[in-house]
N, C-alpha and C positions, 0 to 999 in steps of 0.2 A: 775755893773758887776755881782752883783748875781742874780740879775732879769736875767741877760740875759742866765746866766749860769742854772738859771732854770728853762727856756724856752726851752734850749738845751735839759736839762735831760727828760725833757717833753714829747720834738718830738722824743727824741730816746726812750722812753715806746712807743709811738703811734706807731713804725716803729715794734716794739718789740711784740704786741699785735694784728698785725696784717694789717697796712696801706699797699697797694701794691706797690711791686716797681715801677711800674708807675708812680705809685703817689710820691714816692721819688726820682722819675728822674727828675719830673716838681718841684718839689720844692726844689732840689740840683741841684750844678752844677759840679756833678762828675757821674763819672761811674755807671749805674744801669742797674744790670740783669731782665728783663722784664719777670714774672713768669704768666701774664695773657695773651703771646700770643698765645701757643697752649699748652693745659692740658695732649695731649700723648693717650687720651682714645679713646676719639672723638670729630665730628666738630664743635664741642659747639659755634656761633661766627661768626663761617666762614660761607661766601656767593658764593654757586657753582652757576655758569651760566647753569649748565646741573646737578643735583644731583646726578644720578646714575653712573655717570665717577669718583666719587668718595668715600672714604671710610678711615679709620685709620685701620692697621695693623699691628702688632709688633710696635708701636710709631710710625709710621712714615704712614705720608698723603699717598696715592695712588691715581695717577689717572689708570684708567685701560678699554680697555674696546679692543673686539676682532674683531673691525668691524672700517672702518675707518672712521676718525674723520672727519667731514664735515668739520667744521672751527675752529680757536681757543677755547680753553675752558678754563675757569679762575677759579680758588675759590682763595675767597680775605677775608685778616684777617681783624678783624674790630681795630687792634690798626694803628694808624697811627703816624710814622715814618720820625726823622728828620736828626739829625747826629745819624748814629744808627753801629752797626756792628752787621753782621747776621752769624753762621757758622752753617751749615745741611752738612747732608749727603745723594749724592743720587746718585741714580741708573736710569739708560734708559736702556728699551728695548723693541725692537732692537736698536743699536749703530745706525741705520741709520734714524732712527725718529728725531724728534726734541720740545723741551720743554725748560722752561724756568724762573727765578723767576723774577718778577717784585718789583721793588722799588719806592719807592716817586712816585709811580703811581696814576691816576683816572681811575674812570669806563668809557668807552665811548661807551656811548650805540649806540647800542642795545646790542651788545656782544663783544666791544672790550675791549681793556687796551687802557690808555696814559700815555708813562712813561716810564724809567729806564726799562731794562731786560738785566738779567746776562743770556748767551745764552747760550746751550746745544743741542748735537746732532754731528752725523759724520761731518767736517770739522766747525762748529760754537763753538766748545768748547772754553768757556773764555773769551767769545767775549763780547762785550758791544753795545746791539745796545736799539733805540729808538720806541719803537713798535706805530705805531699810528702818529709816531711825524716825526724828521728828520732822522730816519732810523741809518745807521752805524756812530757809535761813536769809534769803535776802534775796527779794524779788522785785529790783529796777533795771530799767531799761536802760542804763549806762553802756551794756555793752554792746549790748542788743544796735546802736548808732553809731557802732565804731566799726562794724561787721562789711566786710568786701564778700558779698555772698557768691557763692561759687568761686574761689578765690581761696590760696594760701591766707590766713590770719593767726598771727604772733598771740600766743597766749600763753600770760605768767601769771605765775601764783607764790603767794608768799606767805608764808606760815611762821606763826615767833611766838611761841609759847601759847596763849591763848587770841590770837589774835592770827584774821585773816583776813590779805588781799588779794584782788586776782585783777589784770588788764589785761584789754584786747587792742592789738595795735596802739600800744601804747598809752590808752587810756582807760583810765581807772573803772575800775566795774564792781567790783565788791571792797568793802571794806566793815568787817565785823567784828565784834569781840565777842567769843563765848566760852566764858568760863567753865560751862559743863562737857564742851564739848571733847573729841579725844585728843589729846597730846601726841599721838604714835600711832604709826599702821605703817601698811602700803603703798604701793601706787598700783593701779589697775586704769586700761582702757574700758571703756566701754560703745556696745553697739545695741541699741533700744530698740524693744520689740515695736514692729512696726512695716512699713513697707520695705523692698529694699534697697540698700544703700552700698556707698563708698565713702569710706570716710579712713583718714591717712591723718597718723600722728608724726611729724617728723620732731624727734626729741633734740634738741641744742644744746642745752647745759641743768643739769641737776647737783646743786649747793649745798652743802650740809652746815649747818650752824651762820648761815650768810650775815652780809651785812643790812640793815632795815631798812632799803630805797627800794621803790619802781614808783615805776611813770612819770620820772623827773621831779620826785618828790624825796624827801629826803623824812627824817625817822619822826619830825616832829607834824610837818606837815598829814602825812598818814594816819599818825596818832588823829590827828582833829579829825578827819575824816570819818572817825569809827563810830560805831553804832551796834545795839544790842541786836540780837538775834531774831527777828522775828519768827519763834518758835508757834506762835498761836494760830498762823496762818489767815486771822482775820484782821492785823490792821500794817499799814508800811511799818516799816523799821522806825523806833524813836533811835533820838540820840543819846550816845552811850556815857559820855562824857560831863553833859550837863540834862536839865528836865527841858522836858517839848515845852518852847516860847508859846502864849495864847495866843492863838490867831487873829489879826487885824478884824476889829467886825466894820470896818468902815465898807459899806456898798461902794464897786466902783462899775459896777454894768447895771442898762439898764433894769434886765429884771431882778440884780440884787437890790436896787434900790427900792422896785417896788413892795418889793417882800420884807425889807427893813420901814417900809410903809403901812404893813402892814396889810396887803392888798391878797399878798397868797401868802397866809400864815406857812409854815410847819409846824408840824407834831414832836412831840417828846417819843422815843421810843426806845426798846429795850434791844440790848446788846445781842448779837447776833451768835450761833451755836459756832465756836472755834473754829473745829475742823469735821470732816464727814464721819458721821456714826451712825450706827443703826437709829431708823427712824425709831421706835421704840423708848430710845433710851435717852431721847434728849431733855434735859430740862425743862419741864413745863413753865410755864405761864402761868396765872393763879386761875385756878379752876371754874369754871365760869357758864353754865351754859342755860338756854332759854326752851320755853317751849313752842315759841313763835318768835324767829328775829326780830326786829325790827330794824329799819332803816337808819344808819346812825349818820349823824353830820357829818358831809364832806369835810378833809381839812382842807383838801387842796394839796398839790406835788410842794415838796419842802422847797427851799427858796436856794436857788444857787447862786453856787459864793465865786467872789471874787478870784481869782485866777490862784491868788497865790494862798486862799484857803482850800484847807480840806473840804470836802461835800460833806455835811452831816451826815450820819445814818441813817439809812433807812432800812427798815425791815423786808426781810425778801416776799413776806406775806403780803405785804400790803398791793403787792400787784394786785392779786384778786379781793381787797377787799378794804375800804377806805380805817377800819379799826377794827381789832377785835368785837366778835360778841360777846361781855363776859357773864357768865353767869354764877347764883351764888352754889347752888349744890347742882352735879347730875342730871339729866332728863330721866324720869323714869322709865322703867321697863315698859312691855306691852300689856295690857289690860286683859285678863282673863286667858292668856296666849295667843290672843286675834291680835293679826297682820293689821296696822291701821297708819295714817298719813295727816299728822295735825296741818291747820292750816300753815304755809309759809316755810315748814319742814326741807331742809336741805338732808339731804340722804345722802350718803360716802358711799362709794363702793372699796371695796378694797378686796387685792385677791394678786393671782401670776396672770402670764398670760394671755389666757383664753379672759379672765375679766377686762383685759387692758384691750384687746379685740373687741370686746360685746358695744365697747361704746364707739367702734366704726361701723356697727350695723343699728344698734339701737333699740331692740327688741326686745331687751328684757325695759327698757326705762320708757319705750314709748306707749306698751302697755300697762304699766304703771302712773304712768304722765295721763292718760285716758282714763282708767279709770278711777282714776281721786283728781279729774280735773279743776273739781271744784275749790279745791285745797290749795291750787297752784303750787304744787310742790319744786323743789330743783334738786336736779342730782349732779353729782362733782364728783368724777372717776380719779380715786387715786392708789389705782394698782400700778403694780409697776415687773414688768419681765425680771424675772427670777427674782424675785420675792417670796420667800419662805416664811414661816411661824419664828424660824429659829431668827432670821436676820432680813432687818429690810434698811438696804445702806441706799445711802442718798446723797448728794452732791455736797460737798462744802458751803456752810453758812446757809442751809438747804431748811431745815429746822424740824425738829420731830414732832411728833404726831400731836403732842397738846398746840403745840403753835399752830400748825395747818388747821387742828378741828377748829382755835380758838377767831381765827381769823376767816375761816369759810359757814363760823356759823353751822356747826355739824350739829344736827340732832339726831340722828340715827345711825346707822352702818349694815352695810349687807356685805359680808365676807363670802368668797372663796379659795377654801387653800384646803390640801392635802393629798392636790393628784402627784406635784412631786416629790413629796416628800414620804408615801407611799412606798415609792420606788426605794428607800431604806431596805422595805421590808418589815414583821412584826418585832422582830428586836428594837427598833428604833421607836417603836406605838407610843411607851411612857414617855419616851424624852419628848414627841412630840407633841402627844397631851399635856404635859407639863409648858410648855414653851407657849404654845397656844391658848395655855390658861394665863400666863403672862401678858403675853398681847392683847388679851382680853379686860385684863386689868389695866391697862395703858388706857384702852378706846373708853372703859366703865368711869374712868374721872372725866369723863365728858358728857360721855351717855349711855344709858344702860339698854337704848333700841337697840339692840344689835340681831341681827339675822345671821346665822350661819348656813351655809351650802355644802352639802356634801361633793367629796368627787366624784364622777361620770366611773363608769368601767373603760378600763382601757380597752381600744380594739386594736384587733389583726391588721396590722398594717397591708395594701391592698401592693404596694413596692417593694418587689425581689431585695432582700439585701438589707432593709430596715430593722433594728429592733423588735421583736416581738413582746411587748408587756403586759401584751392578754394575760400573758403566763403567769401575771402577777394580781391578777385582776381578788384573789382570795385573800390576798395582804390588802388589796385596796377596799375589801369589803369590810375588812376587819376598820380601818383609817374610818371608813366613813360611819361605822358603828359608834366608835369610839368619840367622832364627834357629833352624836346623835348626844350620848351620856352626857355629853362635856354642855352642851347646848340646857338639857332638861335641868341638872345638877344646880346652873346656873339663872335658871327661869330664863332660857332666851331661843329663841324661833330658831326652827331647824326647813333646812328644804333636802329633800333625797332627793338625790338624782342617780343612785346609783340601782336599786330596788327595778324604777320603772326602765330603764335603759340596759341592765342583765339580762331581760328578755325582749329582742328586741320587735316580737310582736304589740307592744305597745305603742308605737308609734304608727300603727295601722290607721288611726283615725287623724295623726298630723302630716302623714305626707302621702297623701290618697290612696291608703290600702299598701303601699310601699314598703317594704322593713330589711331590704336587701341593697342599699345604697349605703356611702361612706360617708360617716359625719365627721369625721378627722382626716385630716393632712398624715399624720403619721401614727394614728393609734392614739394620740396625745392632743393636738391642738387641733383645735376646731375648726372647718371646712367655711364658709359663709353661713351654708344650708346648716349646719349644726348649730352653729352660734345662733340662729333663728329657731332652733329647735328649743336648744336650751335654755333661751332666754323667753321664751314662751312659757317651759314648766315651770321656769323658776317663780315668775308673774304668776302664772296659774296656782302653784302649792301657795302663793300671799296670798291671792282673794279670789281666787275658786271661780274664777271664769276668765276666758281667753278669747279675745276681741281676734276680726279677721285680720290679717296683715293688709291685706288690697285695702280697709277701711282708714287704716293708719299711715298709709305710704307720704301723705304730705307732712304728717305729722313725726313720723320717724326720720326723715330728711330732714328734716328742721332741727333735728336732736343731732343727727350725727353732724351737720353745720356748725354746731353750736360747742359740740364735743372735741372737736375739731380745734375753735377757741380757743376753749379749757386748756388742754392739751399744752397747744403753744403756748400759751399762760404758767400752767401748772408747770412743765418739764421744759425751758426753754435753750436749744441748742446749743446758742450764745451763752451759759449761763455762768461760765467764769469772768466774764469780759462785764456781765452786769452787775452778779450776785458775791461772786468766787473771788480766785486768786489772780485774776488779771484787769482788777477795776483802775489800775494806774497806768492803762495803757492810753491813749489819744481817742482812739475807739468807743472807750466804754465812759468819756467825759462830755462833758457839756463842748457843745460848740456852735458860738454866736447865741441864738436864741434860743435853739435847738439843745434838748435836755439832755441828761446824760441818758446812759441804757439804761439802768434800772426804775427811772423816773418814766422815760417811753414806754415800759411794758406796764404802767398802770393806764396805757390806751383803753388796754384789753377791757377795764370793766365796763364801762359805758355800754361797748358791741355784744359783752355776752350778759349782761340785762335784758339789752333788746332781744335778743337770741331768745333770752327766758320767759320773756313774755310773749316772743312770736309763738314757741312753742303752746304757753298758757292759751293763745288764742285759739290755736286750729285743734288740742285735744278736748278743749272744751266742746267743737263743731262735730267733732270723730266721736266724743261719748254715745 
């Protein structure tokens, strides 16, 4: 006993004399205040990804800089952290930036993190997401209402094996269990690509092995508090502790009670795609398609619930479309290889771009619209800017390609892609033959119309200083050969547009003997006057004659109105706040009679019906 007792007296002169608490955290199994992770002068230690975004200032880290941030920026401490408790003080500005402190993190090169971040910035205050890894771990607005914007605010975090909390000014903002997640790392600042900012970490005290309180709560309270991960990123956090209580269905507003009346039914519907993936690769829907829609029964906006239920689901489709169309196999291909438009036919576009442009002018669909007026057809553009063969990524709970055809009622497809993915060059031809013969199988469990469009020849940019990818114009001839084969192999309609536009004496008879003007902005995307160009041959290579423009001008107005619609329908701004990851904010809920967001954007269909049949009226006048 006195060996040992003077072994004790021993290590406390060593701790006495100067050993660091670091060192008495690993060789205790209590509480220790870590005095060697930031000294307060300067970054003695610390590892910036950019050095000059950084500095010490009155104590406290600064990132700072007045130009905007390309991409993430990190400086990382060199102590590494396991159950630890951290409390700083800091400040953002502007409130609409975004920054963040990272835990039990790695480095992931080149420039990122992998790991824990306690989030900051307008609407992510307190949040806990996974930078690098599986993204949101727990997204409520707890802290987000404790936040003095513009303003020093107290933020801790508490870490205990598999379990984490984090408060802002003292109250509670996260509290999660996750078993998968990492036990050890890091600590790193971060400054989020973005406009730019000021943002000051002043660090107080960092704890190694602490004791299990914050926010005037002590270890048991906490525990109840906890909750599993929300790694799916499609529904709130359950609780971790026990199973989700069923929700009261008793109606307590008026329009729940009418809808437990039965007055505005809702629908049964299917679980929404996780997280954002290539449009391509989402789970379909059972396979389903017609050769003429039909009109299916309204159900009606689903019935909202009482305050203290969840909203049921609702599909992000159903804005445009009150149910799937399903059908039992495919539509078939085109008859004999003729261009043709059954009646009631909804036609896709799909492309980069210059196709996501054509439907601000209107000229490849309003001579189409004109000439099969009698068919009343609709077309529904869903290209999208940088959208390749290889990947078409799309917003969270967004839904891929058999949902959107299954819901918009696709019978057809008219593709263009391969002006940039040309730019590879011919090494990259198979991969993108192959990739496109993929895609092509995604769109054929729907419908086997599909039109393909070759790329334009790149031009000589007319601005000093541009790119020149004329240069490239013999790889792009090769691209568009390649999906002539790919089109024929397949039995499905091809349009060149590369053949008549290499010489550019062909367009002598469409812009009055003219062949010396510029139909691209940059050699690449289309001018107005191009986009009319090309959306004329494209119409003409379908059905071999091209109506005047001056004859259709009411009628292509009417289309880009309409398109316009679509548009905000299809791609809507808001659409975390309706569809995504911020449906539990105040914003995107019911209030008073008034629906929540994602119930409001099934305004849309009623106006672009109407839209559809104004069109139907005046191409039918214009034939």
């Amino acid at each position: 006993m006195k060996c040992l007792a003077g072994i004790a007296l021993a290590f406390c002169m060593m701790v006495a004399v100067g050993c660091t608490t670091q060192q008495v955290a690993n060789a205790a199994d209590g509480p220790a205040v870590d005095q060697t992770f930031f000294n307060g002068k300067d970054l003695a230690g610390w590892t910036p990804t950019i050095p000059e975004y950084w500095s010490v200032k009155d104590g406290a880290i600064v990132g700072q800089t007045d130009k905007p941030v390309p991409r993430n920026e990190f400086i990382w401490s060199p102590v590494e952290v396991k159950d630890f408790y951290l409390a700083l003080d800091v400040k953002l500005e502007p409130n609409e930036c975004n920054a963040g402190i990272q835990f039990r993190s790695q480095k992931h090169p080149p420039f990122e993190a992998l790991g824990y971040q306690a989030d900051m910035g307008k609407g992510v205050w307190g949040r806990l997401y996974h930078e690098s890894g599986h993204k949101k771990l727990f997204w409520l607005d707890r802290g987000e209402n404790a936040v003095k914007v513009g303003e020093w605010n107290r933020y801790e975090i508490l870490a205990v094996g598999d379990r984490i909390w984090t408060a802002i000014n003292g109250t509670l903002a996260v509290a999660v269990r996750d078993p998968q997640g990492e036990k050890s790392g890091y600590i790193a600042l971060q400054m989020h690509a973005g406009p730019a900012m000021t943002v000051q970490y002043k660090i107080n005290k960092l704890v190694h092995n602490p004791k299990v309180e914050l926010a005037g709560m002590d270890e048991k309270k906490l525990d109840a508090a906890l909750v599993a991960p929300d790694v799916d990123d499609s529904k709130p956090a359950r609780p971790a502790t026990k199973p989700a209580t069923k929700p009261s269905t008793k109606p307590t507003t008026k329009r729940a009670k009418a809808a437990a009346a039965g007055e505005t039914p809702g629908e049964a519907t299917a679980a929404a795609s996780a997280k954002a993936q290539p449009a391509g690769v989402s789970k379909a829907s059972a396979v389903v398609p017609v050769t003429a829609p039909t009109a299916s029964k309204a159900s009606g906006p689903a019935p909202i619930a009482a305050k203290s239920d969840p909203l049921a689901d609702v599909p992000p489709q159903r804005r445009f479309a009150d149910a799937p169309v399903p059908i039992a196999t495919p539509v078939p291909g085109y008859t004999d290889g003729k261009f043709d438009i059954a009646p009631g036919e909804t036609i896709i576009f799909a492309g980069q771009t210059n196709m996501v442009r054509q439907q601000q002018v209107g000229e490849l669909e309003a001579q189409l619209a004109v000439a099969f007026a009698d068919k009343k057809p609709r077309f529904r553009s869903m290209a999208w800017e940088g959208d390749t063969v290889y990947q078409q990524w799309r917003d969270l709970n967004f839904g891929g390609w058999q949902a959107q055809f299954d819901w918009a009622g696709a019978t057809a497809v008219i593709a263009w892609f391969g002006q940039t993915e040309a730019l590879d060059g011919k090494a990259k031809l198979d991969d993108f033959i192959a990739a496109y013969g993929k895609l092509i199988d995604e769109w054929s469990r729907r419908t086997k119309r599909i039109v393909l469009v070759s790329p334009m020849p790149f031009e000589k940019p007319a601005a000093v200083g541009m790119p020149d990818h004329s240069r490239k114009n013999s790889d792009l001839k090769s691209y568009a050969e390649a999906i002539r084969a790919l089109a024929t192999s397949r039995g499905l309609l091809f349009v060149d547009l590369y053949t008549p536009f290499a010489d550019r004496k062909a367009l002598s008879d469409l812009s009055d003997g003219r062949t010396d003007y510029p139909l691209t902005l940059n050699g690449l995307h289309l001018t107005e006057t191009g986009q009319m160009v090309m959306g004329g041959t494209i119409a003409t290579s379908l059905q071999d004659k091209q109506r005047s423009s001056a004859a259709m001008n009411a009628t292509r107005q009417a289309i880009v109105e309409k398109n316009q619609l679509w548009f905000d329908n299809w791609r809507p701004m808001n659409w975390a706040f309706a569809y995504g990851d911020r449906q539990q904010v105040p914003y995107s809920k019911a209030i008073g009679e008034h629906p929540p967001l994602k119930i409001e954007y099934e305004e849309f269909k009623p106006l672009i019906k109407t839209a559809d049949e104004k069109i139907h009226e005046l191409a039918q006048s214009a034939k």
